[in-house]
C-alpha positions in Angstrom: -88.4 -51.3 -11.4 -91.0 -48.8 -11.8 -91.7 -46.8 -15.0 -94.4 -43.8 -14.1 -95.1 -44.2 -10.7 -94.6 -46.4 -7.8 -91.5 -47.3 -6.3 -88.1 -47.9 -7.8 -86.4 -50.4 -5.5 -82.6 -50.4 -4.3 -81.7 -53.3 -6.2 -82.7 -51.3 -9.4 -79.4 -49.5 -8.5 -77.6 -52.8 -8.3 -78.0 -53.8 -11.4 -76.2 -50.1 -12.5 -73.5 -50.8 -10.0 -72.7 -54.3 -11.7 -72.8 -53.4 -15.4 -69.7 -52.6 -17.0 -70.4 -48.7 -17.3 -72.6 -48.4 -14.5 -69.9 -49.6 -12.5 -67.9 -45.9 -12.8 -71.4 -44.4 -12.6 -71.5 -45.8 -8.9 -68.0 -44.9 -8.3 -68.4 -41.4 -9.3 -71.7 -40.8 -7.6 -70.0 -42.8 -4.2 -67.0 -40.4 -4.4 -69.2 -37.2 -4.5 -71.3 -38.3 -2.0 -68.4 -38.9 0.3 -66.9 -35.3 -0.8 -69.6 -33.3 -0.4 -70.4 -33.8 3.0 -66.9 -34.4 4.2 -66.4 -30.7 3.5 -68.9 -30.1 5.1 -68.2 -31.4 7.9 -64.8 -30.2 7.4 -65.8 -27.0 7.4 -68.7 -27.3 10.2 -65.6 -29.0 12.6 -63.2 -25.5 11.9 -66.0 -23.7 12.4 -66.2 -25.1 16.0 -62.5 -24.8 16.7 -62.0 -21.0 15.7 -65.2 -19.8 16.1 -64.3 -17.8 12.7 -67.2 -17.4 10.6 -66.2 -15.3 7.9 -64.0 -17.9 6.9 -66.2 -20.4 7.2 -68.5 -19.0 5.2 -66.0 -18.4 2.4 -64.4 -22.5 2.5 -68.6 -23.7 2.7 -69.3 -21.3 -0.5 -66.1 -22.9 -2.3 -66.5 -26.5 -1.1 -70.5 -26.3 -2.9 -69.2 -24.7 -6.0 -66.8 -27.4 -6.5 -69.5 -30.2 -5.3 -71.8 -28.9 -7.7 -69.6 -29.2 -10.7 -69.0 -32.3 -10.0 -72.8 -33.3 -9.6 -72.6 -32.4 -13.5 -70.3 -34.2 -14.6 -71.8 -36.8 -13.0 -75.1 -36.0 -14.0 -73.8 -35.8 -17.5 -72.4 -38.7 -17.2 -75.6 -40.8 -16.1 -77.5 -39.6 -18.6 -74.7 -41.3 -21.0 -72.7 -37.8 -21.9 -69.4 -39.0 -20.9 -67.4 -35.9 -21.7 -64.7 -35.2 -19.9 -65.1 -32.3 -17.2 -65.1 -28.5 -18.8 -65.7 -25.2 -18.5 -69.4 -25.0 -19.3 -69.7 -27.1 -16.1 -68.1 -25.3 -14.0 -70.5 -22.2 -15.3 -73.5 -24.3 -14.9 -72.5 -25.1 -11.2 -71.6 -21.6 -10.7 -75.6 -21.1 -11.3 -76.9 -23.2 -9.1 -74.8 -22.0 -6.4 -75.7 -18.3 -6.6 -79.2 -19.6 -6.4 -78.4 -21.2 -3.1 -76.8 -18.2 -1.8 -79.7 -16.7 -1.0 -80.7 -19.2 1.7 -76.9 -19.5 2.5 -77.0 -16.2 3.2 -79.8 -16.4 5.6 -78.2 -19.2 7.4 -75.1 -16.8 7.8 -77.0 -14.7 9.6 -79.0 -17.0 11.7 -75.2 -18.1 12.9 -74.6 -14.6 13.8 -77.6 -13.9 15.7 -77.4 -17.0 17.9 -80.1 -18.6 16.4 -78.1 -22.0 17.1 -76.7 -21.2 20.3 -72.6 -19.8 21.0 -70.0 -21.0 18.2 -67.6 -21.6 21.4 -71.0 -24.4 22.6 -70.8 -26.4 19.3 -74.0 -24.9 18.1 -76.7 -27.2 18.2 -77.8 -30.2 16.4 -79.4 -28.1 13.9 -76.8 -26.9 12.2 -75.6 -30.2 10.6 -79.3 -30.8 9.3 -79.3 -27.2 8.1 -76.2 -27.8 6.3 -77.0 -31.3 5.3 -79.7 -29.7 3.0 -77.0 -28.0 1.0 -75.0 -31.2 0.5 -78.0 -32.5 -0.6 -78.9 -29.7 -3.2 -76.0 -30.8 -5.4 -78.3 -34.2 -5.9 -80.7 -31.6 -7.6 -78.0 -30.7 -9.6 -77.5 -34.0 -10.5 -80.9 -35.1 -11.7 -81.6 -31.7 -13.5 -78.2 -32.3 -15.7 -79.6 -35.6 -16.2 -82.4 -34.5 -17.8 -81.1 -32.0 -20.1 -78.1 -34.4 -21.2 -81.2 -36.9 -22.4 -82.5 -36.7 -25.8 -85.0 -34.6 -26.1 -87.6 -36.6 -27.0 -87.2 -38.9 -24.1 -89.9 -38.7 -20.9 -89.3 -38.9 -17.3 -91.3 -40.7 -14.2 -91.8 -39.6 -11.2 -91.1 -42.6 -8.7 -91.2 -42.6 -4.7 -88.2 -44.7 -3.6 -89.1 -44.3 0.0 -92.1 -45.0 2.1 -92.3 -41.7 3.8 -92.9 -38.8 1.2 -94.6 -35.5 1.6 -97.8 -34.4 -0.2 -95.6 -33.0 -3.7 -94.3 -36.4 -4.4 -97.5 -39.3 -5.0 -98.9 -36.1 -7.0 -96.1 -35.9 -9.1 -95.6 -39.6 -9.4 -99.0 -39.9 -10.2 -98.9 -38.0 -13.6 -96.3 -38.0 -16.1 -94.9 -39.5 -17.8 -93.3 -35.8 -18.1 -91.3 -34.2 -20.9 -88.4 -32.2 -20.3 -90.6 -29.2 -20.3 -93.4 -30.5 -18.4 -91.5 -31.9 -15.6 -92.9 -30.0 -12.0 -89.3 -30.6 -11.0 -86.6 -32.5 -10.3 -85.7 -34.4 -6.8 -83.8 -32.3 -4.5 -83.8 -29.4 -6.0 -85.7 -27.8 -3.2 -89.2 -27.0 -5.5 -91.1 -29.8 -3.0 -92.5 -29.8 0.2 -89.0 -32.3 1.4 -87.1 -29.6 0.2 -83.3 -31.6 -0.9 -84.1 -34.3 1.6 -86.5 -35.8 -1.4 -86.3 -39.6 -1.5 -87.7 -40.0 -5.1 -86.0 -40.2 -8.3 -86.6 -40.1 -12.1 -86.7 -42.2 -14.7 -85.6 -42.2 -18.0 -88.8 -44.1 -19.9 -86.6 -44.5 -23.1 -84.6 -47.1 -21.3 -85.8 -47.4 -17.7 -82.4 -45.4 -16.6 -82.9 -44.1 -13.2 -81.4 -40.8 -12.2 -79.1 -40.1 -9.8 -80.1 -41.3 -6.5 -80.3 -39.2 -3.0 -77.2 -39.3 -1.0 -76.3 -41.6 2.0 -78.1 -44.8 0.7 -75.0 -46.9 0.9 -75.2 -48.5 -2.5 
Protein backbone atom coordinates (compact mmCIF):
# COMPACT_ATOMS: atom_id res chain seq x y z
CA UNK A 1 0.00 0.00 0.00
CA UNK A 2 1.13 3.38 -0.81
CA UNK A 3 2.13 6.13 1.69
CA UNK A 4 2.46 9.66 -0.27
CA UNK A 5 1.66 8.96 -3.62
CA UNK A 6 1.08 6.21 -5.99
CA UNK A 7 -1.64 3.78 -5.86
CA UNK A 8 -3.33 2.19 -2.98
CA UNK A 9 -4.53 -1.17 -4.18
CA UNK A 10 -7.97 -2.96 -3.49
CA UNK A 11 -6.57 -5.59 -1.44
CA UNK A 12 -5.30 -2.75 0.95
CA UNK A 13 -9.07 -2.66 1.79
CA UNK A 14 -9.04 -6.39 2.38
CA UNK A 15 -6.92 -6.48 4.88
CA UNK A 16 -9.49 -3.74 6.85
CA UNK A 17 -12.39 -6.01 5.92
CA UNK A 18 -10.66 -9.13 7.67
CA UNK A 19 -9.41 -7.48 10.95
CA UNK A 20 -11.48 -7.79 13.79
CA UNK A 21 -12.56 -3.94 13.84
CA UNK A 22 -12.22 -3.37 10.34
CA UNK A 23 -14.59 -5.89 9.85
CA UNK A 24 -17.71 -3.31 11.20
CA UNK A 25 -15.83 -0.63 9.36
CA UNK A 26 -16.66 -2.51 6.05
CA UNK A 27 -20.06 -3.36 7.19
CA UNK A 28 -20.93 0.10 7.93
CA UNK A 29 -19.36 1.68 4.86
CA UNK A 30 -21.27 -1.43 2.74
CA UNK A 31 -24.63 -0.56 4.35
CA UNK A 32 -24.28 3.29 3.50
CA UNK A 33 -23.23 2.67 0.29
CA UNK A 34 -26.24 0.46 -0.38
CA UNK A 35 -28.63 3.26 1.37
CA UNK A 36 -27.53 6.07 -0.21
CA UNK A 37 -28.19 5.27 -3.61
CA UNK A 38 -31.10 3.06 -2.99
CA UNK A 39 -32.93 6.33 -2.06
CA UNK A 40 -31.97 7.59 -4.63
CA UNK A 41 -33.19 5.58 -6.75
CA UNK A 42 -36.10 5.31 -4.71
CA UNK A 43 -36.78 8.54 -5.05
CA UNK A 44 -35.63 8.94 -8.86
CA UNK A 45 -38.35 5.71 -9.60
CA UNK A 46 -41.44 7.98 -7.73
CA UNK A 47 -40.36 10.62 -9.49
CA UNK A 48 -41.12 8.72 -12.74
CA UNK A 49 -44.47 7.34 -11.58
CA UNK A 50 -46.09 10.69 -10.43
CA UNK A 51 -44.40 13.00 -12.24
CA UNK A 52 -44.43 15.10 -8.75
CA UNK A 53 -41.48 17.10 -8.29
CA UNK A 54 -42.01 19.04 -5.34
CA UNK A 55 -42.17 16.00 -3.54
CA UNK A 56 -39.43 14.60 -4.90
CA UNK A 57 -37.36 17.21 -4.21
CA UNK A 58 -38.40 17.29 -0.49
CA UNK A 59 -37.79 13.03 -0.01
CA UNK A 60 -34.10 13.62 -2.15
CA UNK A 61 -33.26 16.70 0.32
CA UNK A 62 -34.24 14.26 3.42
CA UNK A 63 -32.74 10.98 2.07
CA UNK A 64 -29.04 13.19 1.74
CA UNK A 65 -29.34 14.74 5.16
CA UNK A 66 -29.73 11.38 6.65
CA UNK A 67 -26.91 9.77 4.24
CA UNK A 68 -24.67 12.35 5.30
CA UNK A 69 -24.98 11.73 8.92
CA UNK A 70 -24.34 8.63 8.52
CA UNK A 71 -21.12 9.21 6.37
CA UNK A 72 -19.98 10.74 9.93
CA UNK A 73 -20.45 8.40 11.88
CA UNK A 74 -18.75 6.36 9.71
CA UNK A 75 -16.16 8.63 9.03
CA UNK A 76 -15.70 8.98 12.79
CA UNK A 77 -15.62 5.74 13.13
CA UNK A 78 -12.67 4.98 10.55
CA UNK A 79 -10.58 7.36 11.84
CA UNK A 80 -10.91 5.15 15.26
CA UNK A 81 -13.69 7.60 17.08
CA UNK A 82 -16.16 4.99 17.73
CA UNK A 83 -18.83 7.08 19.54
CA UNK A 84 -22.00 6.19 19.27
CA UNK A 85 -24.20 8.42 16.72
CA UNK A 86 -25.28 12.12 18.22
CA UNK A 87 -26.38 15.24 17.72
CA UNK A 88 -23.27 17.12 16.72
CA UNK A 89 -23.49 14.73 13.72
CA UNK A 90 -26.47 15.27 12.68
CA UNK A 91 -25.40 19.28 12.76
CA UNK A 92 -22.33 18.60 10.85
CA UNK A 93 -24.36 16.68 8.10
CA UNK A 94 -26.85 19.33 8.22
CA UNK A 95 -23.74 21.59 6.81
CA UNK A 96 -22.76 19.80 4.21
CA UNK A 97 -26.09 19.50 2.87
CA UNK A 98 -27.02 23.15 2.78
CA UNK A 99 -23.83 23.43 0.86
CA UNK A 100 -25.10 20.98 -1.65
CA UNK A 101 -28.29 22.80 -2.00
CA UNK A 102 -27.00 25.15 -4.03
CA UNK A 103 -26.32 22.78 -7.01
CA UNK A 104 -29.48 20.79 -5.84
CA UNK A 105 -31.18 23.62 -6.41
CA UNK A 106 -29.99 24.10 -9.93
CA UNK A 107 -30.74 20.64 -10.77
CA UNK A 108 -34.48 21.42 -9.60
CA UNK A 109 -34.68 23.73 -12.04
CA UNK A 110 -33.04 22.07 -14.90
CA UNK A 111 -35.96 19.30 -14.12
CA UNK A 112 -38.42 21.94 -14.51
CA UNK A 113 -37.27 23.45 -17.65
CA UNK A 114 -36.94 20.18 -19.56
CA UNK A 115 -33.48 20.21 -19.62
CA UNK A 116 -33.77 16.18 -19.33
CA UNK A 117 -36.63 15.74 -21.45
CA UNK A 118 -40.72 15.10 -20.12
CA UNK A 119 -41.01 13.46 -16.40
CA UNK A 120 -43.93 11.35 -18.06
CA UNK A 121 -40.62 10.04 -20.84
CA UNK A 122 -38.35 8.86 -17.89
CA UNK A 123 -36.07 11.66 -18.31
CA UNK A 124 -32.93 10.75 -19.77
CA UNK A 125 -29.95 8.93 -18.77
CA UNK A 126 -28.55 11.90 -17.36
CA UNK A 127 -30.44 12.29 -14.47
CA UNK A 128 -29.11 9.21 -12.61
CA UNK A 129 -25.45 10.35 -13.28
CA UNK A 130 -26.49 13.84 -12.10
CA UNK A 131 -27.93 12.40 -9.07
CA UNK A 132 -25.24 9.83 -8.67
CA UNK A 133 -22.87 12.74 -7.93
CA UNK A 134 -24.91 13.59 -4.80
CA UNK A 135 -24.73 10.01 -3.55
CA UNK A 136 -21.31 10.32 -4.07
CA UNK A 137 -20.77 13.71 -2.10
CA UNK A 138 -21.56 11.90 1.20
CA UNK A 139 -18.02 10.02 0.49
CA UNK A 140 -16.65 13.60 0.87
CA UNK A 141 -18.20 13.67 3.91
CA UNK A 142 -16.73 10.76 4.84
CA UNK A 143 -13.10 11.41 4.30
CA UNK A 144 -13.31 15.07 5.66
CA UNK A 145 -14.72 13.54 9.16
CA UNK A 146 -11.84 11.26 8.82
CA UNK A 147 -9.52 13.69 8.91
CA UNK A 148 -10.66 15.92 11.61
CA UNK A 149 -11.39 12.69 13.99
CA UNK A 150 -7.37 12.01 13.51
CA UNK A 151 -4.91 13.37 15.89
CA UNK A 152 -3.88 16.38 15.01
CA UNK A 153 -0.47 15.81 14.44
CA UNK A 154 -1.04 13.10 12.00
CA UNK A 155 -0.41 13.71 7.99
CA UNK A 156 -2.35 12.55 5.09
CA UNK A 157 -1.36 11.18 1.41
CA UNK A 158 -2.77 11.77 -1.47
CA UNK A 159 -3.02 8.37 -3.48
CA UNK A 160 -4.72 7.60 -6.95
CA UNK A 161 -6.47 4.26 -6.56
CA UNK A 162 -7.63 4.27 -10.13
CA UNK A 163 -5.87 4.50 -13.43
CA UNK A 164 -7.99 7.14 -14.96
CA UNK A 165 -7.73 10.48 -12.90
CA UNK A 166 -8.07 14.07 -13.90
CA UNK A 167 -5.27 16.69 -13.89
CA UNK A 168 -6.09 17.77 -9.71
CA UNK A 169 -5.27 14.36 -8.61
CA UNK A 170 -1.23 13.18 -9.64
CA UNK A 171 -0.68 17.02 -8.48
CA UNK A 172 -2.08 16.46 -5.32
CA UNK A 173 -0.66 13.00 -4.90
CA UNK A 174 2.49 14.25 -5.83
CA UNK A 175 3.04 16.60 -2.78
CA UNK A 176 2.17 16.08 0.73
CA UNK A 177 2.44 14.48 2.87
CA UNK A 178 -0.34 17.19 3.95
CA UNK A 179 -1.43 18.31 7.37
CA UNK A 180 -4.82 18.72 8.31
CA UNK A 181 -4.46 22.34 7.37
CA UNK A 182 -2.52 21.95 4.27
CA UNK A 183 -4.65 19.34 2.72
CA UNK A 184 -5.93 20.90 -1.06
CA UNK A 185 -8.87 18.69 -0.22
CA UNK A 186 -10.47 15.77 0.43
CA UNK A 187 -11.76 13.00 -2.27
CA UNK A 188 -15.18 13.63 -3.36
CA UNK A 189 -15.89 16.52 -2.01
CA UNK A 190 -16.37 18.18 -5.34
CA UNK A 191 -13.00 20.76 -4.87
CA UNK A 192 -11.34 18.63 -8.12
CA UNK A 193 -11.64 18.61 -11.55
CA UNK A 194 -13.82 14.66 -11.01
CA UNK A 195 -15.96 16.52 -8.96
CA UNK A 196 -17.49 13.33 -6.27
CA UNK A 197 -16.72 10.82 -8.87
CA UNK A 198 -12.87 11.04 -7.43
CA UNK A 199 -11.28 7.57 -7.39
CA UNK A 200 -8.44 8.50 -4.89
CA UNK A 201 -8.25 8.28 -1.24
CA UNK A 202 -6.23 9.31 1.75
CA UNK A 203 -4.01 8.11 3.99
CA UNK A 204 -3.43 8.25 7.33
CA UNK A 205 0.73 8.25 7.45
CA UNK A 206 0.64 7.67 11.32
CA UNK A 207 -0.53 4.09 10.66
CA UNK A 208 -0.98 3.64 6.89
CA UNK A 209 -5.06 3.84 7.58
CA UNK A 210 -6.73 4.52 4.42
CA UNK A 211 -9.88 6.61 4.35
CA UNK A 212 -12.96 5.81 3.36
CA UNK A 213 -13.09 4.48 -0.09
CA UNK A 214 -15.47 5.78 -3.18
CA UNK A 215 -18.64 4.00 -3.45
CA UNK A 216 -19.67 1.00 -5.70
CA UNK A 217 -16.18 -0.80 -5.55
CA UNK A 218 -17.77 -4.01 -4.33
CA UNK A 219 -15.41 -4.70 -1.46
Amino acid sequence: MAGAGGIVTYPAYIEIKRAGPGSVLMAEFRDLDSFTFQGIEDALSELRMTGNLDAFEESVIEHLQEAHTRGVVVGRHWAGDMVARELDDELFAGRAVEKELVYFDGFMKDLRSGRYGDVAEGFTTGVDARLRMYGNKVGGTMNEVFVLASPDTDTFGWVMLADEHCDDCPRWASGGPYTKKDLPAHPRDGSSECRTNCRCVLVRQSDGMPGPPPFGLGL
